[in-house]
N, C-alpha and C positions, 0 to 999 in steps of 0.2 A: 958810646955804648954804655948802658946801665951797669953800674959794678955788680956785678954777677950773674948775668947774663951766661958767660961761658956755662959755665958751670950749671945753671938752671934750664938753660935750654937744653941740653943733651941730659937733663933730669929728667924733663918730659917725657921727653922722646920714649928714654927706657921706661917711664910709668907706665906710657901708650902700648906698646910694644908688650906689655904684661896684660892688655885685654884680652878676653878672648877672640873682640871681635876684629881685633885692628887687621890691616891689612894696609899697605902700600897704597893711595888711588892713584891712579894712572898718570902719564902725560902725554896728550894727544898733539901731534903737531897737525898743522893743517897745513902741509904742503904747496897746493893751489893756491888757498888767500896768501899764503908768503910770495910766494910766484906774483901774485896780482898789487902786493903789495911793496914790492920790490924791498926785502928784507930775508935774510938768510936762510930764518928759521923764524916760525912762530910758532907758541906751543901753548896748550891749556892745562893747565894741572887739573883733573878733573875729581870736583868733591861732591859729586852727586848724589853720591852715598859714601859716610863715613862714619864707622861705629854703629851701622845697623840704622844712625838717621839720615835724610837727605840734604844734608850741609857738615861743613866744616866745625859747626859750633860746639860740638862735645869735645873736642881737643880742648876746648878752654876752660870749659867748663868741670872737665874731670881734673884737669890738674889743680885747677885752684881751690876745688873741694878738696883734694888729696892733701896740699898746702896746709889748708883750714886745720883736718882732721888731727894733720902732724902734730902740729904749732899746739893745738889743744893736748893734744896726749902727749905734749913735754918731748917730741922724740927730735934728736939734733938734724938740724940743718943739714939736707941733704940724704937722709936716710929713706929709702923708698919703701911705701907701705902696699900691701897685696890689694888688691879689693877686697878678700876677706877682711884684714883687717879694718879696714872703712865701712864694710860693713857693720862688721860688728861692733863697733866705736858709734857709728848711726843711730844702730837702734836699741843701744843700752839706753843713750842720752836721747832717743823720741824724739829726735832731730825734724823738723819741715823744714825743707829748702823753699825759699821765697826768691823771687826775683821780678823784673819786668822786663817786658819784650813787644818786637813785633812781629814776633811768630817763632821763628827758628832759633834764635837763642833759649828762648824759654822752652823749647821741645826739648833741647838738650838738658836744659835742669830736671824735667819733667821725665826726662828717659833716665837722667843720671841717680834720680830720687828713686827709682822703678829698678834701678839695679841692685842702689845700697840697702833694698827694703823698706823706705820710710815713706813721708807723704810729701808733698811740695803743694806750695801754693803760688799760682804764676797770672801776673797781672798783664792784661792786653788790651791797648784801644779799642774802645768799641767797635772800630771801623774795622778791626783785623778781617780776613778774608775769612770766612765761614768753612774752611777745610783747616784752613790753619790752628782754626779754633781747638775741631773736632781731632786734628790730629796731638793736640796737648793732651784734651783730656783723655787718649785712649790710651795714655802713658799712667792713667790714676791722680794728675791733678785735679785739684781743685782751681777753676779758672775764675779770675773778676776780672770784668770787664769797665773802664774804665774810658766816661765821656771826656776827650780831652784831649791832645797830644801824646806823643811818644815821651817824652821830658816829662809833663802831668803825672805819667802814668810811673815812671821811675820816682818822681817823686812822692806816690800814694805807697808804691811797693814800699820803701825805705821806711816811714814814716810807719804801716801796719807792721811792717818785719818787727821795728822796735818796741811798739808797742805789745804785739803779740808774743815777745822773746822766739821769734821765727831767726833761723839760720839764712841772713841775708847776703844773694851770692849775685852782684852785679856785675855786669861788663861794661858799663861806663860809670866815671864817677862826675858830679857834679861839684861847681865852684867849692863848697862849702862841705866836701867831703871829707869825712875821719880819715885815721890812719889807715883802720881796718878795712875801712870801703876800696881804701888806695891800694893797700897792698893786695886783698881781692883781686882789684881790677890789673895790675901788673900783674899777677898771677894766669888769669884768664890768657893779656897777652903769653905771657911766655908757654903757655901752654899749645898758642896759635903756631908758634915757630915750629914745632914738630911739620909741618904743611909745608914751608919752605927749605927745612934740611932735608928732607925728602927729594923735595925739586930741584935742588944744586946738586943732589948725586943720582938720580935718576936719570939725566942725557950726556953725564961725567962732566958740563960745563955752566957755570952761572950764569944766569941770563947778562945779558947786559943793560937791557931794558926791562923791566918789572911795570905793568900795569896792572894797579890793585884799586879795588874796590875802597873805599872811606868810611863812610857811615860815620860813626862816632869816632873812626880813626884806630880802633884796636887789632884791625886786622894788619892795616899799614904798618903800624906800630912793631907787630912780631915781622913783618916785610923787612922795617928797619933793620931791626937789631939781629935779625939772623944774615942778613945782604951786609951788613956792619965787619958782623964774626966771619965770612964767607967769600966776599965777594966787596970787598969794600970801592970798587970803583963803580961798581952797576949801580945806573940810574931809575930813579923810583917816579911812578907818577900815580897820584892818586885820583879818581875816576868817580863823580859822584851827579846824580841828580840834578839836573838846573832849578829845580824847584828847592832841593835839600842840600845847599853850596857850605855849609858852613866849614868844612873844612879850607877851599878854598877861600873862601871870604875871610880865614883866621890870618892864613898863610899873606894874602896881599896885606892885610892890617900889618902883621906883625904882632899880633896879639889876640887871644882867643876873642870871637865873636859869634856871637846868636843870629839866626836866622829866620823868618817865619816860616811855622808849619803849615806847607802846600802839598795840597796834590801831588805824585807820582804812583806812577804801576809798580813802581822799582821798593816794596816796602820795606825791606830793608835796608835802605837808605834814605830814610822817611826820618832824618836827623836834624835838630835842630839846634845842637852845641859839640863843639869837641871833647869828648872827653880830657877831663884835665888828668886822668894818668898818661894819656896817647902824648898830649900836647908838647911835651917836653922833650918827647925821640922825637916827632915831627919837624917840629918846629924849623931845626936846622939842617933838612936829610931832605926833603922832600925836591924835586929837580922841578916839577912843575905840578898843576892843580890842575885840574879840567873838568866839564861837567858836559853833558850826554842829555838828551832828551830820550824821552820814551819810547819815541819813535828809533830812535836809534836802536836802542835795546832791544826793543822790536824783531828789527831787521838780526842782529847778532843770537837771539835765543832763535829764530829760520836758519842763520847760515849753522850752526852750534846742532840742532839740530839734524841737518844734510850730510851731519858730521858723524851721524850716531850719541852725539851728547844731548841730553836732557837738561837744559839750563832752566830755571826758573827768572824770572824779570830782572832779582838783583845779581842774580851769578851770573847772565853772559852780560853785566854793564863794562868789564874789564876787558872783554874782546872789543866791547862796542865802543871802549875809546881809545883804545890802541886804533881800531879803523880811521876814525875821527882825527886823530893824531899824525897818523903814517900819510894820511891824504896831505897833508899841510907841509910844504919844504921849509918853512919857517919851525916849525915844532921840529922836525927831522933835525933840521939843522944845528940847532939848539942843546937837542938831546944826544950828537953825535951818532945818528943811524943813517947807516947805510946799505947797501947789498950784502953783506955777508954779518949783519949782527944777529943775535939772536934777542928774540922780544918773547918774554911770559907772559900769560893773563890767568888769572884763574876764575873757574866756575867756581862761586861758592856755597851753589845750591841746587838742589832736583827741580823739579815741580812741585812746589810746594801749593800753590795755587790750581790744580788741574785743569778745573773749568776754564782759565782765562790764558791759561797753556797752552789746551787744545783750538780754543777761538784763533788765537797770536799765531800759532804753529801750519796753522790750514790755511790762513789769509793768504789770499793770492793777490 
């Protein structure tokens, strides 16, 4: 576990906890698929709506602005600032928050600019879904769209950020990344952990299976290190895209590797490196790597649905490999599950896409 961790995580938590809008989200267990899946308990922490957006990603993003604002205004390590005062430290200094995304991360910079009163400017493949777009700019960004990759596109964000003196607030960092970009991006994670301190006292028992989502790795990351502080024998598996493996693909190397950018439904997991802040909680925590087709995900945002949950493509890929998983006596076996374990997954997103929601959701 990162030295400071302790202490930083349950930072968050109390920053979050000072919103007006936080609230606890839920954990849904699905009874029946447990039943079907012969497992004790299976549960979704469901983040469908968090902080007034449809994902988990302002939990990371407020804290690591909150971090930014501190560290600039000299105030010691550990000292918890209001939203007013971020506010108003915001827009003395005419702060724009920059970043790049593909979709929902950047909504949360775009909603968190929208609170502190200042402007943000958030970069997006061109290919982003057309709601996803529209739901940035109805936060008061300024949106560019960039022909290229999701990594492309991180790397256009970084490069205007410094040329523009823009307040650049990443969630993944790349090989060749500064201090500042690193600690951002720790930041971010630990900001994530608020989602799974929640979930270890929410059904009073840690999972013992955790399936999470990957992407660039920063959500497993806060998985780690809060299942680290919590739960240190529950097993982690990380859940990603057969098109967007590079987590997996780092994991069998032993060593960070790239991957090319392919096709998925699943766009936030539309990754093509690990984050090199993720890399180093990963690295030696992770029980197993796995990856899900679409069709899979598919089937999980129907059963997620039946469920009364609204999963969008990349939030039910966590139930959709736990399924994938729990079929396999070999995985079972491996990961020591049996009838009475309990397995998490989390939703990490609404419909953020609607049109291709409602298409997926009626398919019969």
């Amino acid at each position: 576990m990162r030295a400071g961790v302790a202490r930083k995580a349950p930072g968050a938590l109390a920053f979050h906890r000072s919103l007006p809008l936080y609230r606890e989200t839920p954990v849904v267990s699905l009874t029946d698929l447990a039943r079907e899946l012969h497992v004790g308990t299976l549960a979704v922490k469901n983040e469908e709506l968090r902080l007034g957006v449809p994902s988990f990603k302002l939990l990371g993003s407020s804290w690591a602005v909150h971090e930014m604002i501190r560290r600039r205004m000299a105030r010691p390590d550990g000292e918890l600032l209001t939203l007013a005062d971020m506010r108003a430290y915001a827009r003395a200094a005419r702060a724009t928050l920059c970043t790049a995304s593909d979709g929902n991360y950047g909504r949360s910079i775009a909603a968190l600019a929208e609170m502190l009163g200042c402007e943000s400017v958030i970069f997006l493949p061109a290919d982003t879904a057309m709601q996803r777009i529209a739901d940035v700019k109805a936060h008061g960004a300024r949106v560019e769209l960039v022909d290229g990759s999701y990594e492309q596109t991180v790397t256009r964000a970084r490069t205007e950020a410094a040329s523009e003196g823009l307040w650049y607030c990443p969630d993944t960092a790349l090989v060749d990344a500064d201090p500042s970009e690193l600690a951002f991006v720790r930041d971010v994670t630990d900001g994530y952990t608020t989602l799974f301190l929640e979930l270890v006292g929410q059904p009073g028992r840690a999972p013992d299976v955790l399936f999470i989502q990957a992407g660039v790795g920063g959500l497993a990351a806060a998985g780690v290190l809060a299942l680290n502080a919590l739960a240190p024998n529950a097993r982690i598996v990380t859940v990603e895209p057969e098109a967007s493996n590079c987590v997996q693909a780092s994991i069998s190397a032993g060593e960070p590797r790239s991957v090319p950018d392919l096709p998925t439904m699943m766009a936030g997991l539309r990754c093509q490196s690990v984050s090199a802040a993720a890399w180093p909680v990963l690295r030696t925590r992770i029980s197993a790597a796995l990856t899900i087709t679409d069709g899979d995900a598919a089937d999980a945002m129907r059963t997620l649905a039946a469920h009364g949950i609204v999963a969008g493509e990349a939030g039910a890929a966590g139930l959709a490999g736990a399924r994938v998983a729990l079929r396999q006596s070999a995985v079972r076996t491996r990961l020591g599950i049996d009838g009475s374990s309990i397995v998490a997954t989390v939703n990490t997103e609404g419909a953020t896409d609607r049109i291709n929601y409602e298409s997926i959701v009626t398919e019969r």
